[in-house]
N, C-alpha and C positions, 0 to 999 in steps of 0.2 A: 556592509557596515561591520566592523569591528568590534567587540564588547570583550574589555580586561573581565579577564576570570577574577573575580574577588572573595579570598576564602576568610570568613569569620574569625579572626583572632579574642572571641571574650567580649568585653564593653559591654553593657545594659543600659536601659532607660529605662526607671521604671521598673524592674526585674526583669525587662524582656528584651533577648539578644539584638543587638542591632544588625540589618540584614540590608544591603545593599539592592534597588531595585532601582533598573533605567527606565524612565519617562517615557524615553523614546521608544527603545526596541522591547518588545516582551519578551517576557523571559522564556526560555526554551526554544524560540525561534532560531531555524537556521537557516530554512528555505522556505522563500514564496509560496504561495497557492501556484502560481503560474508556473515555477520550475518544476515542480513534483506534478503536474499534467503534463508536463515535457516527458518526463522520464520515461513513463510507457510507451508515447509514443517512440521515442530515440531506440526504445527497447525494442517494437515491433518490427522497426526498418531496419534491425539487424545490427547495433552500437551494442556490444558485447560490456559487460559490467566494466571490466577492466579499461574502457574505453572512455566512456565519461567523462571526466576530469580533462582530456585533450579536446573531446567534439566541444565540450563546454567553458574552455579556458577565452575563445575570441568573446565571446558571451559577457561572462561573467570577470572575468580577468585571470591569470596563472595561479593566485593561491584561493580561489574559490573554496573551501569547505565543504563538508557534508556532502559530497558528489563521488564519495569513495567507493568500491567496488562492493564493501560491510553492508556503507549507508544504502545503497542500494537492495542488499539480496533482505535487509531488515523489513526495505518498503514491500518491497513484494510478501512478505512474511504477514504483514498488518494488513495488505491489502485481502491475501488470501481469506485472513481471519475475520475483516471487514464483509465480506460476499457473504461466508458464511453466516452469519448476523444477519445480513440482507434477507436471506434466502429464508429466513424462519420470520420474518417478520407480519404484524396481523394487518389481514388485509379485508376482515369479517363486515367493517363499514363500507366502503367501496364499492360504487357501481362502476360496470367498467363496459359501454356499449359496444364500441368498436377492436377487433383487436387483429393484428398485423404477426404474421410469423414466415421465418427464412431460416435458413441454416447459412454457414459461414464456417466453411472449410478453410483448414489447413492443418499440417504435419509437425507434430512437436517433437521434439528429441524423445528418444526412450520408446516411440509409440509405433507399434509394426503395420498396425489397423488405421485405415483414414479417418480419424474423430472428424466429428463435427460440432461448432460451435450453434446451439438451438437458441434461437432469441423470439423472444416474446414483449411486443410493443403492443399498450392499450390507452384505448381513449375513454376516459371518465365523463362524468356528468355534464361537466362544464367545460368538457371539448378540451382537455389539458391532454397533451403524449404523455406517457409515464413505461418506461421500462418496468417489464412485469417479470422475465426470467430469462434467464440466461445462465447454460452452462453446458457442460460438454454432454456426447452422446454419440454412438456409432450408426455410421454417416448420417442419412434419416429417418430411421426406422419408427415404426408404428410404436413398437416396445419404449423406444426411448421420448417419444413424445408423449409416450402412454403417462409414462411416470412423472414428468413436469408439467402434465394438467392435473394429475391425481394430486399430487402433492400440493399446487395452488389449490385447488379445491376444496378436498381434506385438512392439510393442514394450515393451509392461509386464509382458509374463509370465503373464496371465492365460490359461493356457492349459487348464485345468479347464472344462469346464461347468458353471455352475450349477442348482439343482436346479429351480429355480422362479421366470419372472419377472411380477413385478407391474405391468401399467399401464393405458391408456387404450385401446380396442379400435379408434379412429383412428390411434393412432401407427403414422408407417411404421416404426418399431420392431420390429416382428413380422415383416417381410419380412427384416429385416436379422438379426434374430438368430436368424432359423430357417437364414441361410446361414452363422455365427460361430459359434451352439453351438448345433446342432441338436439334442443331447438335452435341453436345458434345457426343461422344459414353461411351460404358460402360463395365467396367471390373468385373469383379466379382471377392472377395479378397480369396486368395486360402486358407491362415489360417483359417479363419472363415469354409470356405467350407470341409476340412480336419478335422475339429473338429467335424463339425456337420454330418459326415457322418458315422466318426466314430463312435458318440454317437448312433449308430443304429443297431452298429454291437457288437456281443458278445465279452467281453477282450478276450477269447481268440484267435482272428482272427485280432485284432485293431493294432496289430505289423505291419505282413503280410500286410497287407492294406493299411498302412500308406507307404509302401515302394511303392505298387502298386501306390498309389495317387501322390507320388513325381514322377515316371518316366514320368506320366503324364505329369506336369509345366517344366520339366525339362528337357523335348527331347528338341532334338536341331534345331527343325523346325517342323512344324503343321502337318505336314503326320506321322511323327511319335509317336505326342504329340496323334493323331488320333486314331491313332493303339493302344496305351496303352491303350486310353482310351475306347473302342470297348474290348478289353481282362478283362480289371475288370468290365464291365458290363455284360459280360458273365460268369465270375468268379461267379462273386455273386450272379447273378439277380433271380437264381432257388430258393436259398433260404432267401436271405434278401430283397426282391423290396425295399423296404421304404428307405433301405441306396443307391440304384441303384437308385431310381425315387429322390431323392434329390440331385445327382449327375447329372444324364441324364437332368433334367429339366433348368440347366444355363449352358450348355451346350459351346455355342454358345459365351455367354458373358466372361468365362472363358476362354477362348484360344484367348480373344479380344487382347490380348501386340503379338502374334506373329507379327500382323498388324503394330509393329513398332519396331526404333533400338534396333539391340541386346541389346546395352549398357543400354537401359533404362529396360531390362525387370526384373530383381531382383528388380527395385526400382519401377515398378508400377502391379504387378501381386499382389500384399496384400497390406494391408492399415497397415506396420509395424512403416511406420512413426508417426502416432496418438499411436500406440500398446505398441509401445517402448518408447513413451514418458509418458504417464497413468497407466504402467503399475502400478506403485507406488499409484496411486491415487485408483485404481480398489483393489489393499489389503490393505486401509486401515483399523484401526482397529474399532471395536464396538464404541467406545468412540466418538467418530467425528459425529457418528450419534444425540449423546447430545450437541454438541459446535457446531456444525457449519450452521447457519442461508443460506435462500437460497442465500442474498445476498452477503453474505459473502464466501459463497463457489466459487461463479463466481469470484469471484476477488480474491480467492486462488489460482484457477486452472489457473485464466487466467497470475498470476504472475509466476506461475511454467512453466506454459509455453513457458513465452517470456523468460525466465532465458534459459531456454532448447531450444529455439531457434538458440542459438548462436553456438549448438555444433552440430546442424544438416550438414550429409555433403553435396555436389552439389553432383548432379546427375552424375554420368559417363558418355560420351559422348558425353556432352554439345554442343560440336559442331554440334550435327545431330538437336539438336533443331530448328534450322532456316530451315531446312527442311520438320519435321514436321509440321510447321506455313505455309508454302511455299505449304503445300498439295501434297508434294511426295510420293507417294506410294510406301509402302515397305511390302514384302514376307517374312517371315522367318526372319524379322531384318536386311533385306540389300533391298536396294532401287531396285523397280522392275527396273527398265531401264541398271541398273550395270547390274543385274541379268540375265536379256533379253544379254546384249551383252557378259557378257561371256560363255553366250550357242552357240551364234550366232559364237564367237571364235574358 
């Protein structure tokens, strides 16, 4: 849509200049909510600023506005400044039970060292996802997660432990956050685990395996999740150790969600919540490695993120959450005390 520029020539009502406003279009608008979520993404799969205006002319039509190469480096400009906003904001009320961490490589212009993008997903009270941090850091070290839990801590107010966190059994993550919240236990994310053990066994046995490894996460209580998992280390172990001792060694951390409600166990056994939202960003193409600056990546990924934020679902069971805050003990995903009484039944 169209709006004549109308500049003030004088006139009063009143003593007060008369000012032109449309009904229809508000003032200062030039792009959707919906175009400006496009732009990072067009941005990530490698649509160079100067490009815009042609990828978006079948779109929009040939004299589109506001999709200039200016309009562009300006959004990236407000978005960087908007992060930084983010990044200090108080988070002192907030409980936060559950929480999900991954890194999210790639290569930006200018940068000789392989950054990493560090993300931080948490589950609050009432089972809501909420993106808690994100920003860069060299690859995943201990140092650099050290500083984005200190920082949520210290200066966000996150000063609770949470109950449970979920990730990659590489991340220096674990070092850091056994020194931040030491009561917070730990799960080990079974995709990650499933991939890499695979990657040790020959294709033709990686089918086979992958079934074995699901009955694993997938029994329907720890004695049996036990059993499967005691039968594919016998399976294998004569002749592959390396995919058995990379299994057998998180052993322990891996069957950490039988320790809580069933309801929650699909949504904290893997870190798919960071997995499913990156995934886009982990293909993108060669080109993004030439456009996109380190600063300007953080405040790509962090805009894709809060966009994707909004479509995350709550946690099923949400109600058992004030239980696991309350520190009830549960077996198998039902509270021991149920459990005790209807044996006792």
């Amino acid at each position: 849509m169209r709006r004549p520029k109308v500049r003030d020539r004088g006139g009063a009502v009143g003593g007060e200049p008369i000012r032109f406003t449309s009904a229809v279009l508000p003032a200062y608008l030039r792009r959707t909510r919906n175009i400006e979520e496009l732009l990072p993404w067009l941005y990530l799969k490698g649509v160079s600023t100067g490009q815009f205006e042609e990828a978006l002319a079948a779109l929009l039509g040939t004299d589109a506005p506001g999709l200039s190469a200016a309009t562009v480096r300006r959004l990236t400009e407000a978005w960087q400044e908007e992060h930084e906003r983010w990044q200090g904001r108080d988070l002192s009320s907030r409980r936060y039970v559950y929480l999900w961490a991954d890194g999210v490589y790639f290569t930006p212009r200018l940068e000789h060292e392989r950054q990493c993008m560090l993300v931080l997903i948490g589950a609050d009270e009432q089972g809501r996802k909420e993106l808690l941090a994100i920003e860069d850091g060299y690859r995943e070290s201990a140092q650099s997660w050290r500083e984005l839990l200190l920082r949520l801590r210290d200066e966000n107010g996150l000063k609770l432990d949470p109950e449970l966190a979920t990730g990659d059994g590489a991340l220096g993550f674990w070092q850091a956050l056994h020194e931040v919240w030491p009561k917070t236990r730990q799960q080990r994310c079974w995709v990650h685990k499933v991939a890499n053990v695979l990657n040790k066994l020959p294709p033709s046995l990686q089918g086979k395996a992958k079934q074995d490894l699901h009955r694993i996460y997938e029994a329907a209580n720890r004695q049996e999740a036990e059993d499967a998992f005691d039968r594919f280390l016998a399976k294998y172990g004569s002749k592959y150790d390396k995919a058995v001792s990379c299994l057998a060694k998180d052993r322990e951390a891996l069957l950490t969600f039988y320790d809580f409600p069933a309801e929650h166990w699909k949504h904290i056994r893997t870190s798919n919540p960071i997995e499913s939202t990156f995934a886009t960003v982990r293909l993108r193409t060669s080109k993004t490695k030439g456009c996109l600056s380190r600063q300007t990546a953080v405040a790509m990924v962090f805009k894709l993120a809060k966009s994707a934020e909004r479509h995350w679902r709550r946690l099923d069971g949400s109600q058992r959450l004030a239980q696991v805050i309350d520190g009830v003990r549960f077996r198998d995903g039902e509270p021991v005390q149920a459990t005790e009484e209807q044996a006792a039944a």
